[in-house]
Each structure stands twice: as C-alpha cells, then as structure tokens.
N, CA, C and O atoms as CSV, one atom per row, in Angstrom:
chain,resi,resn,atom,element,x,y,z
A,1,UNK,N,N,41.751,158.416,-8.027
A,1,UNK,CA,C,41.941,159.413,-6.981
A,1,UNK,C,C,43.245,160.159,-7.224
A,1,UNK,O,O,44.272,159.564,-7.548
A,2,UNK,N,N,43.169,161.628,-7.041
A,2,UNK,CA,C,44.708,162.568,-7.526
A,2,UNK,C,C,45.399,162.101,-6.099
A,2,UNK,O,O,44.857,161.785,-5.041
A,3,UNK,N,N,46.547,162.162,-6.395
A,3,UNK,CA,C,47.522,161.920,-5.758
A,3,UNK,C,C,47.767,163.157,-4.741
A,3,UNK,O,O,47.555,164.261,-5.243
A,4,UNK,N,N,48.166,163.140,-3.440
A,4,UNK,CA,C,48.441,164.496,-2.772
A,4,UNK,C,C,49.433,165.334,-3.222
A,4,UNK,O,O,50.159,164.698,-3.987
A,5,UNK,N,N,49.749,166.333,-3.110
A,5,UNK,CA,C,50.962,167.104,-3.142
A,5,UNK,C,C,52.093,166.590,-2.482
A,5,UNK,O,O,53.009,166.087,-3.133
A,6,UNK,N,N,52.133,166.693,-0.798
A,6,UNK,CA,C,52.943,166.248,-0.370
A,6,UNK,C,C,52.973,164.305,0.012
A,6,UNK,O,O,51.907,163.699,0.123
A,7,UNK,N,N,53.962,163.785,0.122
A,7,UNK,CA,C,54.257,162.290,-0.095
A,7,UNK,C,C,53.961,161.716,-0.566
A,7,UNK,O,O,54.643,160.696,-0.458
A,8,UNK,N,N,52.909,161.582,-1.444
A,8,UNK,CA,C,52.777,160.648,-2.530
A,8,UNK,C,C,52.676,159.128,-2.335
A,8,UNK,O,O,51.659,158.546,-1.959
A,9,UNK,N,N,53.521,158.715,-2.552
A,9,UNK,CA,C,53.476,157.199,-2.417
A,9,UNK,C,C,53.181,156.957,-0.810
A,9,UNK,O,O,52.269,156.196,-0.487
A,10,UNK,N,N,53.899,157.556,0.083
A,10,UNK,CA,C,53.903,157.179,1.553
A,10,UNK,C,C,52.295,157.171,1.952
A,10,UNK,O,O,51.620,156.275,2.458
A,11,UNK,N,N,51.963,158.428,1.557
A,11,UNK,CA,C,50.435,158.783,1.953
A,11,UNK,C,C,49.486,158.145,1.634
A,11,UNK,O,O,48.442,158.280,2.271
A,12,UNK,N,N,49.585,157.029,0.271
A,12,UNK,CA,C,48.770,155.932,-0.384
A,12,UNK,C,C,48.887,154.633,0.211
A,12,UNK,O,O,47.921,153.878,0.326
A,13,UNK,N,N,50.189,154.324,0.636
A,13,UNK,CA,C,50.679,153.362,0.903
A,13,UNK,C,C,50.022,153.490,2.747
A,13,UNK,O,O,49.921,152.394,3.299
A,14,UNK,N,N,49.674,154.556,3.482
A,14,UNK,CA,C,49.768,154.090,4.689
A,14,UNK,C,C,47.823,153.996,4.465
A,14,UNK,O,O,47.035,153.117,4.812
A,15,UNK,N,N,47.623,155.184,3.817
A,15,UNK,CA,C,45.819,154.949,3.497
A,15,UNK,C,C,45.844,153.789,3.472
A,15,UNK,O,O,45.370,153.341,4.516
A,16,UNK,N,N,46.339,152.620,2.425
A,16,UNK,CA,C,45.980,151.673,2.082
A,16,UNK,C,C,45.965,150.321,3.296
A,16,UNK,O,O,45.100,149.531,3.674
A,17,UNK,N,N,47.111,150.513,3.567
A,17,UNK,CA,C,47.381,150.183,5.122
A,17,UNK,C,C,46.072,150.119,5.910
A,17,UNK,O,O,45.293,149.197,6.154
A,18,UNK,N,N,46.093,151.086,6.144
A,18,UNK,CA,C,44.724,151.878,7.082
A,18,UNK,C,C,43.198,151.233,6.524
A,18,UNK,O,O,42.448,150.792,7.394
A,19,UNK,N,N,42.963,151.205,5.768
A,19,UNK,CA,C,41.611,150.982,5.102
A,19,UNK,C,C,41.769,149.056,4.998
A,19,UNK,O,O,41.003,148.313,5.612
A,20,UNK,N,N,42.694,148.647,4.270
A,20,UNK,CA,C,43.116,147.420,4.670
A,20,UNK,C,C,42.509,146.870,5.971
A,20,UNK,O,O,41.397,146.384,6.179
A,21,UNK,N,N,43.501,147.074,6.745
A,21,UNK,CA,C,43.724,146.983,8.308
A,21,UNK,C,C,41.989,146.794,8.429
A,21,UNK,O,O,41.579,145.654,8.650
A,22,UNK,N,N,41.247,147.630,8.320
A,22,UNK,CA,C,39.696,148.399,8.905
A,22,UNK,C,C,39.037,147.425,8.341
A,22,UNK,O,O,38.206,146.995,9.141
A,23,UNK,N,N,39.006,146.754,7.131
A,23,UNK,CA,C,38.464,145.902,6.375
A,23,UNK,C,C,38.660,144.745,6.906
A,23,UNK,O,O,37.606,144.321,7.379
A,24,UNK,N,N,39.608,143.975,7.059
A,24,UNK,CA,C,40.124,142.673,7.456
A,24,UNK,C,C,39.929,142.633,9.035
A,24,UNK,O,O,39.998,141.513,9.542
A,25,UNK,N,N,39.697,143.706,9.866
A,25,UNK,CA,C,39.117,143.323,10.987
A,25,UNK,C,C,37.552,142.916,11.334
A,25,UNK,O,O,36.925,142.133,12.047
A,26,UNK,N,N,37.323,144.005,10.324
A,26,UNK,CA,C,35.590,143.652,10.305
A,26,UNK,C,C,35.417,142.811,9.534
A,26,UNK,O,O,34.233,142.519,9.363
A,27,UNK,N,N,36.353,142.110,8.796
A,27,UNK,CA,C,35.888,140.569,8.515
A,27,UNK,C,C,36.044,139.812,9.402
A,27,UNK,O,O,35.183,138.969,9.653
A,28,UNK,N,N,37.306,139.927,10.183
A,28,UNK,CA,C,37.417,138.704,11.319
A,28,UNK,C,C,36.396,138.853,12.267
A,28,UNK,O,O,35.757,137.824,12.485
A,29,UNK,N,N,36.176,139.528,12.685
A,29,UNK,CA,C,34.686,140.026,13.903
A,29,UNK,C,C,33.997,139.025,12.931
A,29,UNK,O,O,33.948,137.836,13.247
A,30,UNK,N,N,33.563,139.380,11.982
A,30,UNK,CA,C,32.363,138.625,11.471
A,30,UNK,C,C,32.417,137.085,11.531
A,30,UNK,O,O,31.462,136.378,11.854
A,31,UNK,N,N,33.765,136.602,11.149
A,31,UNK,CA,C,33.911,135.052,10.914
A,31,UNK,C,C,33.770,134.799,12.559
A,31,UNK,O,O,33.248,133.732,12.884
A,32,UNK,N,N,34.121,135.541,13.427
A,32,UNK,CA,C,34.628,134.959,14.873
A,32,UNK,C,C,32.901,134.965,15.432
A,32,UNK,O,O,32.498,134.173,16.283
A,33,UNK,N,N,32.138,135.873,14.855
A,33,UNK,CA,C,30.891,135.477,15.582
A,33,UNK,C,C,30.189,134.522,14.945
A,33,UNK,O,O,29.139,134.100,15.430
C-alpha cells in the first residue's frame, strides 16, 4: 500500500491501531459467546 502524502508513519501507525483494535474485538465477542 503507497504511503500518504501527508504523515506517513502517524497515519499507518493509527490505521493499524484502528484495524487492530476492530479485529481483536471481534475476536473477543466471539470467544465470550
């Protein structure tokens, strides 16, 4: 994936965050049911 213009690392780093985050909840939902 190209990198943005503006922030760069910040903007990957919070995506990653973000998508992370989204992932590991809808795993816990899953284990908790």
């Amino acid at each position: 994936m190209a990198e943005p213009l503006s922030g760069g690392t910040g903007v990957t780093a919070y995506a990653s965050i973000v998508y992370v985050n989204v992932i590991y909840s809808s795993y816990y939902c899953i284990i908790g049911q």
